[in-house]
C-alpha positions in Angstrom: 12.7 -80.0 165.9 9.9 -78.1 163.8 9.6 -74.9 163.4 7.1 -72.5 162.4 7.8 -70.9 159.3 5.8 -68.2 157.2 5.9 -68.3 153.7 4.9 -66.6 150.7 3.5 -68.5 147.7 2.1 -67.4 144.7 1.9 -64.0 146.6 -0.6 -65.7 149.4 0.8 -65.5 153.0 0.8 -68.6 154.7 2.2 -70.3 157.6 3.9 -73.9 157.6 5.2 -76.1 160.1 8.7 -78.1 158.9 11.5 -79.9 160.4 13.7 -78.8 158.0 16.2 -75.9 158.0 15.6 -72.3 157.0 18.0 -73.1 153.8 15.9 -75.7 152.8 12.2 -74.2 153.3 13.1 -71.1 151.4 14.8 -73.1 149.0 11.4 -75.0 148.4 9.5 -71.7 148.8 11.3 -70.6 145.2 11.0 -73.6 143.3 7.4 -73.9 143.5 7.1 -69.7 143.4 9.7 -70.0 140.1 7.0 -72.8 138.7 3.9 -70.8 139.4 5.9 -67.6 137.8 6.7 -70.1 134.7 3.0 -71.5 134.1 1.4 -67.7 134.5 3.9 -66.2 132.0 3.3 -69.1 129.6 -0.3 -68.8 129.9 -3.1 -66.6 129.1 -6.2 -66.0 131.5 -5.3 -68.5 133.9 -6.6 -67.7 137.8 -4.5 -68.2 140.3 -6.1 -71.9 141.6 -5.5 -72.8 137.8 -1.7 -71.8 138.2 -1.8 -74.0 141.4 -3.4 -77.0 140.1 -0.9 -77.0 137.1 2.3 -76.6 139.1 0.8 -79.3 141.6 0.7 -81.5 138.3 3.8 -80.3 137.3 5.3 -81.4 140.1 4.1 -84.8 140.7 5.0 -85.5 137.1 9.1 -84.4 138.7 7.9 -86.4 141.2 7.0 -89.3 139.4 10.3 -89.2 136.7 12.6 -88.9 139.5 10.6 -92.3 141.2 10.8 -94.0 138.1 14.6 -92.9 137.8 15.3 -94.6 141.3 13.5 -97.7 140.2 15.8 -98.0 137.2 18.9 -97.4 139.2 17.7 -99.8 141.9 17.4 -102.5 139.3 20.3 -101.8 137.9 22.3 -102.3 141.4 20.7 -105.3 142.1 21.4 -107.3 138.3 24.9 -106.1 139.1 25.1 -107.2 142.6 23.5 -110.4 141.6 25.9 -111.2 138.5 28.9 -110.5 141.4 27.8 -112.7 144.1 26.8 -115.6 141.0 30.8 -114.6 139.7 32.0 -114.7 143.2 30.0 -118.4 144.3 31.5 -119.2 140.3 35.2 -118.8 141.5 34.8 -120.3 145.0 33.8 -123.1 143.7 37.0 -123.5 141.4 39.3 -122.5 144.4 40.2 -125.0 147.0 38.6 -123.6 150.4 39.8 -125.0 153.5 36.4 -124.3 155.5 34.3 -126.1 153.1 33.8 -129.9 153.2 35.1 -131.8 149.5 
């Protein structure tokens, strides 16, 4: 059920709508408060738009690592999965199966 929740980021009040547990939305709340808090102490003269724009870019570059991560993993399962079923069709075929026709 969503829920209306209001949130605090980059010191701007604003009000979200999530699905999600309390946990989780203030969970999110500090990650992206402990990014914007990373880029402004790293950088000089940077407004506060330019602190949002670079954790948004931060962020989709997690975001895109993380997605290229899954693809990798993905791949993986499937060679592995498709070298067991071609080692399992292997060793039927040197077995004598009594539901398959000689």
């Amino acid at each position: 059920m969503k829920k209306h929740f209001n949130i605090k980021i980059m010191g701007q009040d604003i009000s979200v709508v999530s699905d999600k547990g309390d946990d989780h939305v203030e969970d999110v709340v500090r990650y992206v408060n402990e990014k914007a808090g990373e880029i402004e102490k790293n950088s000089k003269d940077v407004t506060t738009l330019g602190i949002a724009i670079m954790v948004t870019l931060n962020l989709a570059e997690e975001l895109f690592k993380v997605n290229e991560e899954q693809e990798k993993l993905c791949n993986q399962f499937e060679d592995k999965a498709e070298k067991l079923i071609n080692y399992i069709d292997k060793t039927r075929m040197n077995v004598k199966d009594p539901l398959r026709c000689a």
